[in-house]
N, C-alpha and C positions, 0 to 999 in steps of 0.2 A: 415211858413209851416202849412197846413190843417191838422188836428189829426184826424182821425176819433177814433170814441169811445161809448162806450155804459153807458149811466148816467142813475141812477134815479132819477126824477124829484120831490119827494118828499116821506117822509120816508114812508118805505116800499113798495114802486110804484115798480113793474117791471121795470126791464132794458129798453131802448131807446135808438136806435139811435141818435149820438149824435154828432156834429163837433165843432172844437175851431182852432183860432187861436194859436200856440204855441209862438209865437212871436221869435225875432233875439234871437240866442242862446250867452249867454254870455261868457267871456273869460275862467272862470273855468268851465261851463257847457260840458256835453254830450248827444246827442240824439240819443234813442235807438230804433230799430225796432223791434217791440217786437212781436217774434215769440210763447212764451208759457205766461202763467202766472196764479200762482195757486188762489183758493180760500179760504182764512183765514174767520175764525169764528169773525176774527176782520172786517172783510171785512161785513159782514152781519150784526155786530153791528152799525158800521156808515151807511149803508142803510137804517136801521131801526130807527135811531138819538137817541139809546139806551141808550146812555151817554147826550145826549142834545147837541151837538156842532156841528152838520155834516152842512155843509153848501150843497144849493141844486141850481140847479141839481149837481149831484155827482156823478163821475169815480171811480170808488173803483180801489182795487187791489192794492199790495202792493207785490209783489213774481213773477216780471217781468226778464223776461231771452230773448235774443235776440241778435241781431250786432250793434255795434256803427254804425251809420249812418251819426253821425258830430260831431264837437268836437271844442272846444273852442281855443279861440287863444293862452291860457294859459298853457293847457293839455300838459304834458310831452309827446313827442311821440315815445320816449320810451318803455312806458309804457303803453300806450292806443292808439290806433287807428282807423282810419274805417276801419270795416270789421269783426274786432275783437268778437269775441263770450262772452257777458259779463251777468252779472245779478245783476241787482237792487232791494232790499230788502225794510225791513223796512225804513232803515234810507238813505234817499239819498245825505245829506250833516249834516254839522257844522258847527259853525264859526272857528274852527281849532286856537282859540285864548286865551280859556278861561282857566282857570286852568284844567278843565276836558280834553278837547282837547288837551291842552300840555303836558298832564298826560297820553296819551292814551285812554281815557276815552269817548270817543264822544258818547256812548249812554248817559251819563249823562249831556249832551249839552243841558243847557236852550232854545238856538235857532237853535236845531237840526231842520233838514227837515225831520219830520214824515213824509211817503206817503201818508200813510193810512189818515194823517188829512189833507190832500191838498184842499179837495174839487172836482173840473172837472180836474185833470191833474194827475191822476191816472194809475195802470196798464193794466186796461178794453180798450185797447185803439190800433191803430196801432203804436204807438210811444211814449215814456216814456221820461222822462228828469230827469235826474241826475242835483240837483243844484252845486256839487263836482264831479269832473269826478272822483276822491278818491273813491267814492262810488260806483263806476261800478265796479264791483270784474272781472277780466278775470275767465274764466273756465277754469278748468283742462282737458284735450283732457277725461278722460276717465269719464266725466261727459257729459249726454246728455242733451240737452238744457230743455227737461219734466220734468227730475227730479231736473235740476239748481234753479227754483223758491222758491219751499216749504222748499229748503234747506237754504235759505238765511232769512224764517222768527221761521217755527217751526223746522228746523234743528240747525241752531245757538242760540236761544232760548232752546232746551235742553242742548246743547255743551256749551255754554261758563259757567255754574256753575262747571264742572268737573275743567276745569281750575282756575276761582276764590277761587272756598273752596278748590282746592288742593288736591281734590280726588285720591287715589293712585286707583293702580291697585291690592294690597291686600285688598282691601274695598270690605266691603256689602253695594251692594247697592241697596236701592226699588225704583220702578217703580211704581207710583201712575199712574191707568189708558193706554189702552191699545188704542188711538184713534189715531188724528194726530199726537201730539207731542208726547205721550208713544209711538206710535212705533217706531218710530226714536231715542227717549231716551234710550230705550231697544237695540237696536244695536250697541247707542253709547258705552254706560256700557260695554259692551260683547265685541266690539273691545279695548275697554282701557284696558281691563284687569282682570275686576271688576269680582265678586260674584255677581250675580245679581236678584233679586225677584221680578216678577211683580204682582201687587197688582190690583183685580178689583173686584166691587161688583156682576159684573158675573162671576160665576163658570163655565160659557161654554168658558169662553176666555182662559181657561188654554192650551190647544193645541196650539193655533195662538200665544200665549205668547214664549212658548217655540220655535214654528218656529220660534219667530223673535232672538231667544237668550238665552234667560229666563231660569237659573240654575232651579229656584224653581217658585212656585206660589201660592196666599194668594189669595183667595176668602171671601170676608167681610159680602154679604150678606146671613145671618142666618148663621152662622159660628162664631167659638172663636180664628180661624187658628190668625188674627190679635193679639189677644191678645197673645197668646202660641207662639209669636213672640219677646216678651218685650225685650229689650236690645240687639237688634241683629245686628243693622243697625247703619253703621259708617255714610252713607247719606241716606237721602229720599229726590227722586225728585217730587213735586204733580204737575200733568198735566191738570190735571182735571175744568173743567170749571163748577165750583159748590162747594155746600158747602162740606166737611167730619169732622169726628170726632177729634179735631186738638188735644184734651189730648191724646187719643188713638194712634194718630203716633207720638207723643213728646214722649210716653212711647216705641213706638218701638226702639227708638234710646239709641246706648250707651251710655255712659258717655260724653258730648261735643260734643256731635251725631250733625248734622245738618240737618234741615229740609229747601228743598225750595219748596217755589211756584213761578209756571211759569205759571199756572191755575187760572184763573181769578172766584174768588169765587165770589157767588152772595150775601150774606149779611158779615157782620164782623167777622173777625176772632179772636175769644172769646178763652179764657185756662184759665186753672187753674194756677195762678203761681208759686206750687210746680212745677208742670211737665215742667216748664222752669226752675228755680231757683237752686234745690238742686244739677242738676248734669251738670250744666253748658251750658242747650243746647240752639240752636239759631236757630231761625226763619228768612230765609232772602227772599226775592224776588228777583224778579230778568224780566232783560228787554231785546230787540234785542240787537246784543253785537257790541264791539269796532269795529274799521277797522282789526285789529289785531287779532283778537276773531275771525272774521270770516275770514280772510285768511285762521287761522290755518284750521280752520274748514272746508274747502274744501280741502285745503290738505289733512287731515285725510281722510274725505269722499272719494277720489277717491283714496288713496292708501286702504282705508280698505273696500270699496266694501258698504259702509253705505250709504243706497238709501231710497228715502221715494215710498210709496207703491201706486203708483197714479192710477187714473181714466181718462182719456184723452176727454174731449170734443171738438166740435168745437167751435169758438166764437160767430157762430149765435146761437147757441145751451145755453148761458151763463145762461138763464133765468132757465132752466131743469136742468143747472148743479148746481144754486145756489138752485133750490130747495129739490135736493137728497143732499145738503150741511145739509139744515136746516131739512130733515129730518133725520138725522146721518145715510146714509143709505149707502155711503162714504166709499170703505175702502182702503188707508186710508186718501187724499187728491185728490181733485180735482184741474183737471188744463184745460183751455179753452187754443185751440191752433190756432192761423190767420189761413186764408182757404185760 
C-alpha cells in the first residue's frame, strides 16, 4: 500500500510531500485512514532533531484518529474491525510480554512502539499503522474524530496521574500552565471532583482559567499569590514546557503533597532537600499512559463532556499550521484534517 504523507527532509526543513511503501500488514497490525491528526510540541521537537535521534526524512505526528481500513489476520474481530472509528496515540504497540506489559504497564515497555520516534511512518500521513491493533482505542460515539487525537496524547498525559497518585475528589488541586495539556488538565480536575487552582505566570489568563473550571487562580508573575499559597495543595500537576521555581511548588503542597511533571523542563530540576525531606513530599513524572489508562480515559471524556479546545486545519495547509504551533498562537491544539 502507497502512504501518502508529508516528511521533513532534514531538521527544521518545511514539510514535503512525501510517498512510502507501507509494506504487507502483519498478523497483529492495523491500518488506519487517517482522517484528523493533531500537532504535539513533541512533534516539533523531532522536526527540529532537538533531542538528537530523529531520523530524516520524517512523518511526524503522533494524535492520529480515523477508520481501520485492514486489519491483521490476528485482530480479534470482536473488537476491531474495518470501518471502525479508532485513534492511535502515542504508543502504538508493546511487546505485551515483559513484566511491565503483564503488569498493565506498557508505557513503561522498553520495546514500546513510540509514534513520535518512528521516523517516515508517522501521523502526517493518509494512513497510519498500529504495530498492536491493542493500540487502536475505538471511540466513543459521543467523541468526534477532531477532538479524538489530542486526546490520546495531551489528554491521557494529564489523566492517567489522577489515577496513579490516587487523587480523590476532596483534593486541592493545581494546574501548572494554561496551554495544551493545562487546559485539558483543568477540565479533568473539575470533572473528578477536585478543588482546583490554575496557576500561570500570566495574570490575563485568569478569566480562560476559570471558563475551562478553575475554582481559583495564582498568577506568579510579580506576585506572592504563589507563596500566600504554602501548604494548600494535596497534588500539583506542572504542564509547562520550561523551567519554574521547583522549591516554590514543593512548598505549595501539603504534608505528602505530590508534585508531577508532565512538562518537559529545559534544564535540570534542582530543590532544596528540605522542601522534599521534612514533610514527606514526591516528585514524579510521568509518560503517555497504559492501554487501560487510556480506555478509562475516553470513557470519562465522552461521558463528562472533557474536550480539548482545537484549531482545525487542512493537511495542505500543515506547514501554517505547525507554525502558529511554534508560535504559541494555538489555542489550544492544533489538528490538520485530509481534504
Amino acid at each position: 500500500m502507497r502512504v501518502n504523507a508529508f516528511a521533513a527532509t532534514s531538521a527544521g526543513a518545511e514539510l514535503a510531500p512525501y510517498q512510502y511503501e507501507a509494506g504487507e500488514l502483519g498478523p497483529l497490525e492495523v491500518d488506519v485512514d487517517v482522517t484528523h491528526c493533531g500537532i504535539c510540541h513533541s512533534d516539533l521537537v523531532m522536526i527540529d532533531n532537538d533531542w538528537g535521534y530523529a531520523n530524516f526524512p520524517l512523518v511526524a505526528g503522533h494524535e492520529a484518529a480515523g477508520v481501520v481500513s485492514a486489519v491483521g489476520t490476528m485482530v480479534d474481530p470482536e473488537r476491531l474491525a474495518v470501518g471502525q472509528r479508532v485513534v492511535v496515540g502515542a504508543i502504538a504497540g508493546s511487546c505485551m510480554s515483559c513484566e511491565f506489559c503483564l503488569t498493565g504497564r506498557q508505557q513503561l515497555c522498553l520495546s514500546r512502539d513510540d509514534t513520535v520516534l518512528r521516523g517516515d511512518r508517522g501521523g502526517f500521513a493518509s494512513s497510519v499503522r498500529a504495530s498492536d491493533w491493542r493500540f487502536a482505542y475505538p471511540l466513543p460515539e459521543a467523541i468526534e474524530l477532531q477532538d479524538a487525537g489530542p486526546l490520546l496524547c495531551a489528554g491521557v498525559t494529564v489523566f492517567a496521574p489522577f489515577l496513579r497518585h490516587g487523587v480523590k475528589p476532596t483534593d486541592h488541586v493545581g494546574i501548572v500552565g494554561i496551554g495544551g495539556l493545562g487546559h485539558l488538565a483543568i477540565q479533568f480536575a473539575r470533572a473528578w471532583g477536585c478543588e482546583v487552582t490554575a496557576i500561570s505566570s500570566s495574570s490575563g489568563k485568569r478569566d480562560q482559567a476559570v471558563g475551562l473550571g478553575a475554582d481559583h487562580f495564582i498568577g506568579t508573575r510579580g506576585t506572592d499569590e504563589l507563596d500566600r499559597a504554602a501548604g494548600t495543595f494535596d497534588f500539583i500537576l506542572s504542564t509547562v514546557s520550561g523551567d519554574i521555581p521547583w522549591d516554590d511548588y514543593l512548598a505549595a503542597l501539603k504534608p505528602q503533597g505530590t508534585l508531577c511533571v508532565v512538562g518537559m523542563p529545559e534544564s535540570a530540576i534542582q530543590i532544596g532537600p528540605l522542601s522534599l525531606l521534612v514533610s514527606e513530599k514526591t516528585i514524579s513524572g510521568g509518560v503517555p499512559a497504559s492501554r487501560q489508562e487510556t480506555m478509562q480515559m475516553l470513557e470519562f471524556a465522552a461521558r463528562t463532556g472533557v474536550r480539548p479546545l482545537v484549531e482545525t486545519f487542512p493537511m495542505g495547509d500543515i506547514n501554517r499550521a505547525i507554525e502558529r504551533v511554534r508560535s504559541g498562537d494555538v489555542r489550544f491544539r492544533a489538528v490538520v484534517a485530509a481534504q
